[in-house]
N, C-alpha and C positions, 0 to 999 in steps of 0.2 A: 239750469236749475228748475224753470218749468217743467220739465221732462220728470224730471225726480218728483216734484212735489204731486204731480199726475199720480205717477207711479207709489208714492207712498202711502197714498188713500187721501188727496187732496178733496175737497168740493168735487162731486161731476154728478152731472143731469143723466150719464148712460149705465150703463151695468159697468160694476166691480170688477178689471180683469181677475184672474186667476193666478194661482202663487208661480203656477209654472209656467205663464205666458210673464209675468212678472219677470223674474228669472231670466227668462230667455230675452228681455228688453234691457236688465241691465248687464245682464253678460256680450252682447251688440254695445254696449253703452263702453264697458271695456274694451273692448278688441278696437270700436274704431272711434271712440274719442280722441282729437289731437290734445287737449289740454287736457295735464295732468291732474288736475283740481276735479275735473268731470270725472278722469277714472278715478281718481282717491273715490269720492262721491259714491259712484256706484261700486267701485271694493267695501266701503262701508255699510252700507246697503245689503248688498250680498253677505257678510258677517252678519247681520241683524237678521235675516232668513233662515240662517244654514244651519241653526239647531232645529226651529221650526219644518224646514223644509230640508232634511238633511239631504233625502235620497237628489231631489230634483238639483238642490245645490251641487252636489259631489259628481252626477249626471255630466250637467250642462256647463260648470265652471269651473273643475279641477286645469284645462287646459289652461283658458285666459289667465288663473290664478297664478300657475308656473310660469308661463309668459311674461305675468309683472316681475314674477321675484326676478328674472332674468336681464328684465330690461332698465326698470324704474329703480335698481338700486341706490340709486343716488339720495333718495325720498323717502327716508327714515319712517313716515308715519302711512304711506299706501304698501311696505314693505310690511310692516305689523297688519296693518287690517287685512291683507293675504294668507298670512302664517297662520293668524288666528281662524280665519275661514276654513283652512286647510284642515286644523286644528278640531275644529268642531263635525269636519265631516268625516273624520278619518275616527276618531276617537269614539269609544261606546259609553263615556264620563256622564251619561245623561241626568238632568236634573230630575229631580225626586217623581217633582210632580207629572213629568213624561212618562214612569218609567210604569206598563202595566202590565199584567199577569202573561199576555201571549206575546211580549216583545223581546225578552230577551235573545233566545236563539235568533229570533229575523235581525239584532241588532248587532251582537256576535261577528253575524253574517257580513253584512255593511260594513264595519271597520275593516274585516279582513281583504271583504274585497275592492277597497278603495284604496286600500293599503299596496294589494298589489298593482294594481292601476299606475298608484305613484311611482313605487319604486322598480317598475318593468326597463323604467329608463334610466340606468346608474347615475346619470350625470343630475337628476335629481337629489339626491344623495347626495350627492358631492358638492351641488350647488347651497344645500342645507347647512352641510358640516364648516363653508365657507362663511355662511350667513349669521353661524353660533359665533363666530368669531366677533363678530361686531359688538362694540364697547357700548351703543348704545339700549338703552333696556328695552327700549318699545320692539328692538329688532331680538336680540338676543333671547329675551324670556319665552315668547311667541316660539322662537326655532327650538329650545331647549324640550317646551312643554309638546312640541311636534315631533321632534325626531325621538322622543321617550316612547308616545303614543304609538309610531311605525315596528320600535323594538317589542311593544307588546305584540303587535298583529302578527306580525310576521319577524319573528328574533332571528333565527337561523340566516336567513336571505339579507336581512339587515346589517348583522354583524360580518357578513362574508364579504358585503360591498366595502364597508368600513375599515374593515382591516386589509384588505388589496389598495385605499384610498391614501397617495401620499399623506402620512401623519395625520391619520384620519383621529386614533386613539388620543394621540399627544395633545392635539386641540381640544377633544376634550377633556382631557385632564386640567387645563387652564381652567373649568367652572370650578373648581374644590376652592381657588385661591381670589374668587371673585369679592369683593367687600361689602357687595349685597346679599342679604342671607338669602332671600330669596332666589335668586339666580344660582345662590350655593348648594342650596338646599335641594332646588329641582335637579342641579347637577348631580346630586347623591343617588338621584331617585333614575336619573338618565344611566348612570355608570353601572347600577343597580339590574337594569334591563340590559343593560351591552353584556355584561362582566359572567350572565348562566349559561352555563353549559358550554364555554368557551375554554378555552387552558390555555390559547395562544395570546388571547384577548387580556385574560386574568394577567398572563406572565407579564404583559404589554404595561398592565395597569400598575402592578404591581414596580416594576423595576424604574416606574413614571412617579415614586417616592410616591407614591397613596397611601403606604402606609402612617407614613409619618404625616401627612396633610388632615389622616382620617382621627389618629389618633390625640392631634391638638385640638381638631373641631369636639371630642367629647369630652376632652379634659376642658375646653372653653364651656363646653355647656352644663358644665357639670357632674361629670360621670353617671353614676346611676340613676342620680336626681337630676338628672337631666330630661328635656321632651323629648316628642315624636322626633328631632333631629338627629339623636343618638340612637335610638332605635334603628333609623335610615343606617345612619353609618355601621353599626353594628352587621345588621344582615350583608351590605356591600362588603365588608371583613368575610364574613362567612363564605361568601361567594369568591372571593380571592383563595382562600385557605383551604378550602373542602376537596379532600380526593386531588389534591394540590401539590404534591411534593418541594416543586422546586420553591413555591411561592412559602411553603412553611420553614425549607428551609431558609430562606432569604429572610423570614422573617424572625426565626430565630436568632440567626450570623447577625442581624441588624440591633441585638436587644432590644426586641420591641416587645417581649413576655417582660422583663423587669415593670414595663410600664404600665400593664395591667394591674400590678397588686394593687395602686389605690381603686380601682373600680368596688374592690370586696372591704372598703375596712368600712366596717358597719357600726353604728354608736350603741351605745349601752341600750336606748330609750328607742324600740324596734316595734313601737304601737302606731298605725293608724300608715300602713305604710300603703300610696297613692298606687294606684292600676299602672300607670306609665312604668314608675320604677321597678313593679314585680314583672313586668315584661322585659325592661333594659337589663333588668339584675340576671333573668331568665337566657339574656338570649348572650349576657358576657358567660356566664356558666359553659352555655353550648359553645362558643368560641374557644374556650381552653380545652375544653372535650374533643372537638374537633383535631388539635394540636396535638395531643395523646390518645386518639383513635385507637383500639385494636386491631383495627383495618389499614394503618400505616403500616412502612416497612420499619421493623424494628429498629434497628439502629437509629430513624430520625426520632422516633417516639421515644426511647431512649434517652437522647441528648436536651430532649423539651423538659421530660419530667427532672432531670436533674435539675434544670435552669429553673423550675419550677423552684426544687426544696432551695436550691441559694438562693433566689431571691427572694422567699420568703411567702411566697402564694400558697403553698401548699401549706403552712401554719394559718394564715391570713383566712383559707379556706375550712381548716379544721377552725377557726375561732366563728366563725358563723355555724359551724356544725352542733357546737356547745352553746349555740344562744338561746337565748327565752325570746318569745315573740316574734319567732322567725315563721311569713305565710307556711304552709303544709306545701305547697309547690316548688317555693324558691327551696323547702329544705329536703323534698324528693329529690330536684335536681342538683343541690348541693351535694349529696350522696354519692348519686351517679358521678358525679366528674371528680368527688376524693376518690373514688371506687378505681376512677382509670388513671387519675395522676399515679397512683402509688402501683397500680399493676404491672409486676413483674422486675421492678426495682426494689432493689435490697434497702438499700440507703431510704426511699419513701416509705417503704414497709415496716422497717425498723423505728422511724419518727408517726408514726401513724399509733405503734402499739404502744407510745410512751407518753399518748395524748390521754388527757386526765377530763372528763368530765366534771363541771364547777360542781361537785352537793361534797354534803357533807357527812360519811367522809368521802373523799376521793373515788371513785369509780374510773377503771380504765373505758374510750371509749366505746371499745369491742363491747364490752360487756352490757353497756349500756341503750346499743344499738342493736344486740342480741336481745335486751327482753324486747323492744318496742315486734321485732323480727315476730316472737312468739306469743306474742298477744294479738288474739284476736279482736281486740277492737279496734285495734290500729289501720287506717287506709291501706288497701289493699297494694297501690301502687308504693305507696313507703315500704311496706313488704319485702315486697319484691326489689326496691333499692337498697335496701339493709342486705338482702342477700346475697346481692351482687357486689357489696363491697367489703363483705365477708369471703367470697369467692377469688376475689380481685386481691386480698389483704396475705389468701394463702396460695395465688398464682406464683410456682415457683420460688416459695421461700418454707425451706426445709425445716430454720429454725422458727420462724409463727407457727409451722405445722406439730411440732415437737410440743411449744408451749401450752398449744389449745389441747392435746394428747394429756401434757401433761396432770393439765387441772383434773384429769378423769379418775388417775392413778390414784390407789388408795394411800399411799405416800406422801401425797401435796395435796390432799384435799381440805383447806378451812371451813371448819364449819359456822365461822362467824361472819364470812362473808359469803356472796354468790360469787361463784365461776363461770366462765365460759361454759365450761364441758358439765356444769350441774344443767344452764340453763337449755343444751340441746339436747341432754336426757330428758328433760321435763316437756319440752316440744314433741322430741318422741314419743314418749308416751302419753300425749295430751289427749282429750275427745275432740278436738279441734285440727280435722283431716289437714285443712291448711301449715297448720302448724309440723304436723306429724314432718308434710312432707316436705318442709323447709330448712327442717334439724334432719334429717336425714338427708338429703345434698349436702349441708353444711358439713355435716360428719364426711359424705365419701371426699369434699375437697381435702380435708383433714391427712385425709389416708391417700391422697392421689401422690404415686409414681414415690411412693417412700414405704417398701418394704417392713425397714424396722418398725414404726411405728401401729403398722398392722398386726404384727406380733404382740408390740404392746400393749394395745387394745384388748389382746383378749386375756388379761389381766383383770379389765375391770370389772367388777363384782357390784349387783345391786340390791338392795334389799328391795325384796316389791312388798313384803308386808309383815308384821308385825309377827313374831314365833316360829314364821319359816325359814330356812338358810337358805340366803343369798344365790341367787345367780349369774351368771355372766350376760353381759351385754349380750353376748352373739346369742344367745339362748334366749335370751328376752325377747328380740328382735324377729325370730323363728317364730314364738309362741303367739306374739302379735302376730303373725302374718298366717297362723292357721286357725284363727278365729274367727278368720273372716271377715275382719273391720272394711271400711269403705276402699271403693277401687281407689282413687290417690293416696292416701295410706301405705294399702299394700305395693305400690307402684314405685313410692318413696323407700320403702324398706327392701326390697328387691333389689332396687339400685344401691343401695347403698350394701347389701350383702355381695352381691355382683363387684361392686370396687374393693372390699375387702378382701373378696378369695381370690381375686385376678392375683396372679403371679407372687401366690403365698399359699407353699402347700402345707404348713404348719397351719394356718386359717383353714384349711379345706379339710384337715385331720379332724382338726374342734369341731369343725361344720359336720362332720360323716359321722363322730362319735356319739353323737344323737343320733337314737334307729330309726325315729320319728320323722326325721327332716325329709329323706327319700324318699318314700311312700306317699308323704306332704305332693312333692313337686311331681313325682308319676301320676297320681290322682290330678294332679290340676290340670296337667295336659295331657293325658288321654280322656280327658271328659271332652263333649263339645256343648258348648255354653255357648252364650249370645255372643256381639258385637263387642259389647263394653268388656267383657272375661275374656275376650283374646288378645288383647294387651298385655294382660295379667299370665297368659299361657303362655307367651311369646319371652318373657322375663323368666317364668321358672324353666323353659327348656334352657335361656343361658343361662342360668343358675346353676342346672345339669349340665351343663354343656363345660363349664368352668369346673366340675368337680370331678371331674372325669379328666380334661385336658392336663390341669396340674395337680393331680394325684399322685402321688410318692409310690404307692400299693403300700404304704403302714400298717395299714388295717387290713387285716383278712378278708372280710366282709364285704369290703368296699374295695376291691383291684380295679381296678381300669377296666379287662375284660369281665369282670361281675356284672359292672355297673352298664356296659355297652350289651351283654346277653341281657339285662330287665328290661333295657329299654327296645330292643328287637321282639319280645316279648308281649310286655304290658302296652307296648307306643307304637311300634313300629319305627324302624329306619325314617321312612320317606314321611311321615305323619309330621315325626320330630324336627324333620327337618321344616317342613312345612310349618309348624309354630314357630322354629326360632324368626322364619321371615317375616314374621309378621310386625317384628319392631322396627324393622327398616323400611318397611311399608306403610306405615302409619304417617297421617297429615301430620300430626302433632311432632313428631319424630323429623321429619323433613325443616318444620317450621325452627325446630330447636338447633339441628344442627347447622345455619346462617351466622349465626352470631354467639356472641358471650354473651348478652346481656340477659337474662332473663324479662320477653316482655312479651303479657297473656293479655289478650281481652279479659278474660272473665278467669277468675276464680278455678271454674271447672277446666282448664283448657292448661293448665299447669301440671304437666306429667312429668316430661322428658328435660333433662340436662348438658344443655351444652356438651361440657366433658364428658359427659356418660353417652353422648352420639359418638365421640370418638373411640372411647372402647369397643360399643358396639361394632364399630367397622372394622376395625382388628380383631375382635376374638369370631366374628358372624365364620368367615371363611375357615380357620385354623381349625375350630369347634365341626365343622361339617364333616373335613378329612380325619378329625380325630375318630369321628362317630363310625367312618368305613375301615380303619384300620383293622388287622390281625394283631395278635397277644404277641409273635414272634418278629413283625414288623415295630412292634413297640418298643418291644425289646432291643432290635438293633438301632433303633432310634437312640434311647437310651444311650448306650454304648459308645451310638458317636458322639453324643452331647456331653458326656464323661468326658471322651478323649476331649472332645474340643477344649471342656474346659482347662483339662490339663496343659493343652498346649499355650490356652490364652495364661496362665497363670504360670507358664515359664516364659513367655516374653513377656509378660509385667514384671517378673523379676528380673531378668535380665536390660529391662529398660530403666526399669529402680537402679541397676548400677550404674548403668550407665548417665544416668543423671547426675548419681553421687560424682561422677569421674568429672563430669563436666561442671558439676559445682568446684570441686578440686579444682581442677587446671584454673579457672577462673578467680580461686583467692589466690593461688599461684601467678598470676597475671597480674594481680592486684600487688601484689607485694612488689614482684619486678616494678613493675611502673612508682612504687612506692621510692623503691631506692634510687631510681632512676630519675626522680623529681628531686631528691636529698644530694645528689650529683650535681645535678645539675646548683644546685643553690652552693653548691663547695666551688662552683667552676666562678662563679660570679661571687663569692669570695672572694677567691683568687685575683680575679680580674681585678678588683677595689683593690685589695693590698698592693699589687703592681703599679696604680697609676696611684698610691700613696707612697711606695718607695722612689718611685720617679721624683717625684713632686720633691720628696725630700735629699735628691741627688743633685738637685736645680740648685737648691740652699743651700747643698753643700759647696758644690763648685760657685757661688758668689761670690759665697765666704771668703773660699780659699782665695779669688780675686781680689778681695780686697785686704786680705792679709797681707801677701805679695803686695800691693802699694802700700801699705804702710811700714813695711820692713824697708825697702827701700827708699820709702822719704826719711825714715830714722838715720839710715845706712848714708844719707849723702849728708845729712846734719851733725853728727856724730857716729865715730867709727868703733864707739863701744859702748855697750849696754850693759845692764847686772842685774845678773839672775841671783835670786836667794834663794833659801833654803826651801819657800814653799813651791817656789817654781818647778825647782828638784824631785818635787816628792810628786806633783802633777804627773812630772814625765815619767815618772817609773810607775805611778797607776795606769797612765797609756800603755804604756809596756807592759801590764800584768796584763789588763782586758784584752790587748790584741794576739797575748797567747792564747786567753781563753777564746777567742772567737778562732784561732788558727784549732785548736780544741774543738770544738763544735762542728766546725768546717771539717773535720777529718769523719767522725763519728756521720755528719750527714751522708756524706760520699761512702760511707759504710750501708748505711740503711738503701742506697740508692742501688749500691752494688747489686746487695740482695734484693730488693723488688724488682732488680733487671732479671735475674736470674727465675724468680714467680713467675714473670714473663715472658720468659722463654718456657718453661714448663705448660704454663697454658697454651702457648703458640704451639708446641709439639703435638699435646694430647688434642688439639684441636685438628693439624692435620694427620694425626692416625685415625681418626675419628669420622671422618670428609666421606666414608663410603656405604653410610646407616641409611635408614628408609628417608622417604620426603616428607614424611609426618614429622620426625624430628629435625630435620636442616634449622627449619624456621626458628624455634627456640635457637639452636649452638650457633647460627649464624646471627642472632641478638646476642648471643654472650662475646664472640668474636669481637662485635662493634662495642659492646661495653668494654673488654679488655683494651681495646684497639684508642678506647677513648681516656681511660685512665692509664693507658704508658701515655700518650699523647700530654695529660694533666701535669704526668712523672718529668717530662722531657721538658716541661715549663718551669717545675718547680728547681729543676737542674740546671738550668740554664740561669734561673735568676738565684741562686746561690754559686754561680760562677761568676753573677755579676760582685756579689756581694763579697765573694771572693779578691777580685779585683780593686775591688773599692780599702780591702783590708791593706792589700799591698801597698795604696798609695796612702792608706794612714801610714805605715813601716817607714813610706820614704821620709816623710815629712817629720817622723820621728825621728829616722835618720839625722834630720836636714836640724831639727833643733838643739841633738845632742853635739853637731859641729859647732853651731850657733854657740854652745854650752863651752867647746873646749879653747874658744879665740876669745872667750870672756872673760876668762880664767885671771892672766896676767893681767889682766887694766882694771882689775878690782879696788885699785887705791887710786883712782883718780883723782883732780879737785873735785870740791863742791859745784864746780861752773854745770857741769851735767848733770849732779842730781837730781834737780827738777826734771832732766826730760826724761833721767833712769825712772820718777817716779810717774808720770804720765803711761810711760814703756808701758812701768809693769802694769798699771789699772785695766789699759788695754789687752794686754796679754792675758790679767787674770780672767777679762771678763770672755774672751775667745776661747779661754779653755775650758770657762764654764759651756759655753754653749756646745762646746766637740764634744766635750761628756755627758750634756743633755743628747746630740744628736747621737751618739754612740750606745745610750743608755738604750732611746726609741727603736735602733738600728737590732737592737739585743732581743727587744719586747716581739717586731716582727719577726725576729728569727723564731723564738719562743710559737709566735702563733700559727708560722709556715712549719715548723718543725708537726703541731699538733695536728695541723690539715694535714701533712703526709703520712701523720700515724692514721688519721680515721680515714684517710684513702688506704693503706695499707688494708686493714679491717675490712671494707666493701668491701674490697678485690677479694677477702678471702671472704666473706658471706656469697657473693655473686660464686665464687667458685663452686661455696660447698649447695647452694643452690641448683646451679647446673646441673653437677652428677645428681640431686636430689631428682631433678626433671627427665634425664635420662632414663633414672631408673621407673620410675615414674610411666615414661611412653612406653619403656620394653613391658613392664605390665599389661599396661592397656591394651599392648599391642597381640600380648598372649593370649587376652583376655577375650578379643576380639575375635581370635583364628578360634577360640573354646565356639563364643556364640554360634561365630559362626559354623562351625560342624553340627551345633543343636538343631541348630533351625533347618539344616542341610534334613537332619534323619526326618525331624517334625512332617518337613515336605511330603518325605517320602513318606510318611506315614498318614497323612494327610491325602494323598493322591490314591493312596489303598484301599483309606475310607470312601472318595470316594467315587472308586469303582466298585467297591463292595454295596455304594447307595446304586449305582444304574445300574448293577445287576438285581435290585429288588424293582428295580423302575420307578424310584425314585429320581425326581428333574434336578441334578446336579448344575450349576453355572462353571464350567470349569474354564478360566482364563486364559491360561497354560495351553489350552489347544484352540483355544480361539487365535491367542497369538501366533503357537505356530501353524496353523490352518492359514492366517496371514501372508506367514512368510513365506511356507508354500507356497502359495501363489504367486508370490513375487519371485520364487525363484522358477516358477513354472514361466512365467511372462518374460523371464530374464533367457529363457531356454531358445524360449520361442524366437526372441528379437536378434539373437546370436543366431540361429538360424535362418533367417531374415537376411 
């Protein structure tokens, strides 16, 4: 302890050591101290220097410092005052008042290279990720806030050590669930630096339940109103999700999008809202963006935005899009991510355009997102979000694109309210360049890759002013753009004339039948103008370039070769070609074509669209070869594209049949298995009725058992009984019924006759029938087994009216057996009275047996009744199933006609097809021909096949 208090600036009479003789006496003080208390001592000591004296610190004691952690584990508090030493010379966290004008880069410097120092030797690392493990805090925080510090310096080298480190990840995942926030919290900010630029790491983090750990710590703290905690967590999400596939799908399969919607439910009273929350609110937006990226592979982006509309975020987000008092940032980025939730899904697209802004009256939201779009006072970047989710709203949906068309038509136009399509003419022709050129992208999404609608556009008629008649859009659009107005403007209307005429030669007729239009675009691009006018030159050669490629020749004036001799002429070949390049050379054009979103620095820097990079790349090449073509090479162009189409438009009809054929056979499938189920429930019918007449066979013969012992005990007490008259009349009802069931029994064995005889007729025509193609086996060999199944039903229902049969005989005997009983009664009719009494017992008994024989014989009647009605509507199948068969029969010989037709069409097609073209490579035209690449193949193989037989 004198050594220390020397050292710490004690009293002394000599000069002041210095920091780094300092240093180097308490770094000796660690290495060869025996007693732990001296080294604790001088580690503490050394933490008290090492932001001061970082360099000489991190020098001289990074050694002895590892050395403790290694050795002194046992000693919770020399284990902390290491980490934290370690802590301070690795890290560049410097306190305010260190930090000055020329230190940054030197201190950059310093962490990085301390950083390497430590981790040159893995088992540093590894002795760290062991140390986070310890429950105590003075050891755990220290290592937590250290091993964060080395993921900045050096990330890459950090995470490779860590993830090769038995459960190097997994232990850290144990911080999310620590019960001090602190330790929790710096665990966010550690996983945060592990979790960039890693996909092995993320997947590690992710499948380590971080989702569900991440998303309790911000429902604990509040969601949006929540602090700097949920921020943490939010970016560490980001970093799991982004460019992430497997981790977004895992997080959708997990329902962890359901658990988002309360992040966004916002209260009425959206005044005075705190920087935290516009940042948390800011960066959940970017989180569900991330999830329905553009940049995903479709199908997973797909499956989110649905999970979106069910669970109801996607309304929860339109209700923030309709709020008052929502910051201008949180509602740019509210834009942007309804913009890509609803992109390219029908179902979100469809619930987006039935959203009703709150005034009064009602406004749909488009409309209302359109004027903010067209007014210039509106921030720039709202803008530009408005327009992106006007673009995103008609990505792929044919009907938004019809409705926004529609509002133009002079047919649905309200003049009591604004329209969509009033307010992008009014953009269009605003003095406000921004605006111009915002309604004109909007318009070409309108028209992108939907023909009809391009037609119907040029329908629309405008009045520009008050005593003149009206004009057409397209002609409006022309007259702006040869007046000269500003280059985004004309840039903006270009493309949008460009999307209209691409692949609409009725648009390119309307576009030619003005004489003014050509001359327009020859003048523009045979002049030579500055830098900024060859953007503008570069547009009207595709503009040329398009009206030229899909020209009909309608117009005299205007043929194909007219319009290719003015511009050999006025332009030049090679000139012309030379402007069109100039739009796929341009910075601005490169920067456009990256992404969908529309996103400009500045104002001026807003030319090019998205979608309109992609036309240009398809028409740049086609438009070049059109430009060198011959009038006679056009010609047989033409010719083939005729034929082609003919031939595409007999295999669409013939595939239309054949669809209808396979819809057919298919309710024909449907019906079979219909009846086939309705069998089946007759067969389990049947089944119950059988184990009801058993049931009732059992009762019978009791019965009869116990008749028998009481005739017999009558018979040995007295040897005569008396029948009267109603007993008489009993037995001759028995005897009427047992005729009529010998009656019913004959009539059945009739109906059985004959449906043996249907089955053998089916049995026959099935084996004359045994030698048809393999297309039909399958059906007749189901009808086989249905027939096969119902004699089988036949051969049940026969057998138990044989039984029933049987059953009738032994009523006969027993009829028999009582009319004897009847004729030995006869004479002993005058007995004494001594046996009346048991004559009157007799009869009470007897009456009461023969009620029950005529109850059971009644029931015995009812099931005949209901087995007689199953074998009629089995009758009936069997002839439905028949007259179905020959229906099916007939049915495949059709098909089968129909087939040998196709196929002889398609057979000449070929051949007419391979005519064409040889007739394209003898003009030297580059034909793909399959056909001979195949057999050019097999040639080979059989040349190799030659060879090896030679061999």
């Amino acid at each position: 302890m004198n050594f220390l208090r020397g050292v710490m600036g004690g009293p002394s009479a000599g000069p002041q050591p210095s920091g780094a003789e300092t240093i180097q006496k308490l770094c000796d003080r660690v290495a060869s101290s025996t007693l732990l208390d001296d080294r604790r001592d001088a580690v503490r000591a050394l933490k008290s220097l090492s932001k001061k004296y970082r360099l000489e610190v991190g020098i001289q004691a990074m050694e002895h410092l590892i050395h403790v952690l290694q050795t002194d584990r046992s000693d919770s508090e020399i284990i902390g005052y290491a980490l934290d030493t370690l802590y301070n010379v690795i890290s560049n966290d410097l306190e305010e008042e260190e930090q000055e004008e020329n230190l940054p880069k030197q201190v950059d410097d310093l962490g990085s290279q301390f950083t390497e120092i430590f981790i040159k030797q893995q088992e540093n690392v590894t002795l760290l990720l062991t140390l986070v493990e310890e429950f105590d805090f003075h050891v755990r925080w220290p290592g937590v806030k250290l091993l964060t510090s080395l993921l900045k310096q050096q990330g890459p080298q950090v995470q490779q050590i860590i993830l090769v480190s038995p459960m190097g990840v997994s232990r850290l995942m144990d911080l999310l669930a620590d019960s001090r926030e602190v330790i929790r919290n710096d665990g966010v900010l550690l996983l945060q630096q592990l979790t960039k630029s890693n996909a092995a790491i993320q997947k590690i983090v992710a499948f380590e339940n971080a989702f569900e750990r991440l998303l309790d710590i911000i429902t604990e703290e509040g969601n949006s109103d929540g602090g700097i905690v949920v921020e943490d967590c939010l970016l560490l999400l980001q970093n799991l999700l982004k460019n992430n596939n497997s981790n977004q799908n895992f997080f959708k399969e997990g329902s962890y999008i359901q658990r988002m919607k309360p992040w966004f439910e916002v209260g009425d009273d959206n005044c005075g809202w705190s920087a935290q929350k516009v940042t948390n609110l800011h960066l959940m937006l970017q989180l569900v963006r991330v999830l329905v990226s553009p940049t995903n592979p479709p199908g997973a982006t797909s499956s989110c935005q649905k999970a979106m509309f069910h669970c109801g975020l996607l309304q929860q987000l339109c209700t923030i899009l309709m709020a008052t008092g929502v910051p201008a940032d949180i509602l740019t980025e509210t834009i942007n991510t309804v913009s890509e939730v609803i992109r390219g899904c029908q179902m979100n697209q469809d619930y987006f355009a039935s959203v009703n802004a709150p005034s009064n009256p009602p406004r749909p939201a488009i409309v209302v997102l359109l004027m903010s779009m067209v007014n210039e006072r509106q921030p720039f970047v709202l803008r530009c979000a408005v327009l992106y989710c006007f673009q995103c709203f008609l990505y792929k949906n044919q009907k938004g694109q019809g409705e926004i068309v529609s509002t133009l038509l002079p047919s649905t136009i309200d003049g009591n309210s604004v329209s969509a399509g009033q307010l992008l003419c009014g953009g269009l022709f605003s003095t406000d360049s921004l605006s111009n050129w915002c309604a004109a992208v909007a318009l070409a999404h309108a028209l992108q890759e939907n023909a009809t609608l391009k037609e119907q556009l040029l329908r629309v008629q405008l009045a520009t002013s008050i005593g003149n008649p009206p004009v057409s859009l397209l002609q409006q659009c022309t007259n702006i753009l040869s007046q000269g107005s500003k280059v985004q403007t004309r840039v903006g209307l270009l493309m949008l004339l460009c999307t209209w005429l691409s692949n609409c030669s009725i648009a390119v007729t309307h576009f030619l039948h003005n004489p003014a239009n050509i001359p327009f675009l020859t003048g523009q691009i045979a002049e030579n103008l500055g830098e900024e006018e060859q953007l503008v030159q570069g547009l009207c050669a595709l503009l040329l370039g398009i009206s030229i490629y899909y020209n009909d020749n309608s117009l005299e004036n205007y043929r194909k070769e007219k319009l290719k001799q003015l511009i050999e002429k006025r332009i030049g070949r090679e000139n012309f070609i030379e402007k069109l390049g100039f739009i796929s050379k341009h910075e601005l054009y490169s920067r456009a074509a990256q992404k969908p979103q529309p996103s400009f620095s500045s104002p001026d820097h807003m030319m090019f669209d998205h979608e309109f990079t992609k036309l240009v790349k398809e028409l740049e090449g086609v438009i070049s070869k059109a430009i060198y073509k011959s009038s006679e090479e056009d010609k047989k162009e033409e010719e083939v594209k005729k034929t082609l189409e003919q031939h595409d438009n007999i295999v669409t009809h013939y595939k239309k049949v054949i669809r209808e054929q396979d819809q057919e056979l298919e309710e024909l499938k449907q019906r079979v298995n219909t009846l086939t189920s309705q069998n089946e429930q007759l067969q389990t019918t049947v089944t119950q009725q059988v184990s009801q007449i058993q049931q009732h066979k059992d009762q019978y013969n009791l019965l009869k058992v116990q008749l028998g012992k009481d005739t017999q005990h009558h018979n040995s007490h007295s040897d005569t009984f008396q029948m009267n008259g109603i007993q008489m009349e009993e037995v001759s009802k028995l005897k009427e019924e047992l005729e009529e069931w010998k009656n019913k029994h004959e009539l059945l064995q009739g109906q059985l006759r004959e449906k043996d005889c249907v089955i053998e007729k089916l049995k026959s025509s099935q084996l004359e029938m045994g030698t048809t193609e393999q297309s039909s086996q399958t059906s007749r060999s189901g009808g086989l087994e249905h027939n096969n199944e119902l004699q089988k039903e036949l051969e049940m229902l026969r057998s138990q009216i044989q039984l029933q049969s049987a059953e009738i005989s032994k009523l006969q005997i027993e009829n028999q057996k009582l009319q004897v009983m009847n004729t030995t009664a006869d004479p002993l009719l005058g007995d004494s009275g001594a046996a009346a009494a048991n004559n009157s017992e007799l009869e009470g008994r007897l009456e009461q047996e023969i009620k029950q024989l005529k109850s059971e014989v009644k029931a015995l009647s009812e099931e005949k009744e209901s087995l007689k009605q199953h074998l009629d509507s089995s009758s009936s199948t069997v002839a439905i199933l028949q007259d179905e068969k020959s229906k099916l029969q007939q049915e495949v010989a059709e098909s089968k006609k129909e087939q040998d037709d196709l196929l002889v069409l398609l057979a000449d097609q070929d051949q007419k097809l391979s005519a064409l073209k040889i007739k394209l490579k003898d003009l030297g035209v580059p034909v793909e021909d399959e056909d001979d690449i195949e057999s050019g193949d097999q040639g080979d193989e059989d040349e190799d096949g030659d060879e090896e037989e030679q061999d």
